[in-house]
C-alpha angles and dihedrals in degrees: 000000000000120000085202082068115095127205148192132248115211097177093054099018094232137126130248147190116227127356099315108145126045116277093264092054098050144076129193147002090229125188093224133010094242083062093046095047085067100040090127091049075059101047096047088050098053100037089055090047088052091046082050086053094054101054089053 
């Protein structure tokens, strides 16, 4: 594990250095917090651009 990964808290919604909340709880790992402040952003993007690969 790397203290310098950043991850999202979907519980609380907060963002946290290192592995600190359970798997189902957390998103990432992000490279930045900045990134993994917007990890749903991210997830909505690349789940629409999957959904867009499957229709092709």
């Amino acid at each position: 594990m790397s203290e310098q990964e950043w991850y999202f808290d979907t519980a609380s919604g907060e963002v946290t250095q290192g592995k600190t909340s359970g798997w189902d709880n957390r998103m990432g790992p992000y490279a930045s917090r900045e990134e993994a402040a917007h990890a749903l952003e991210i997830a909505r993007e690349r789940t629409k651009a999957a959904e867009e690969w499957d229709e092709d």
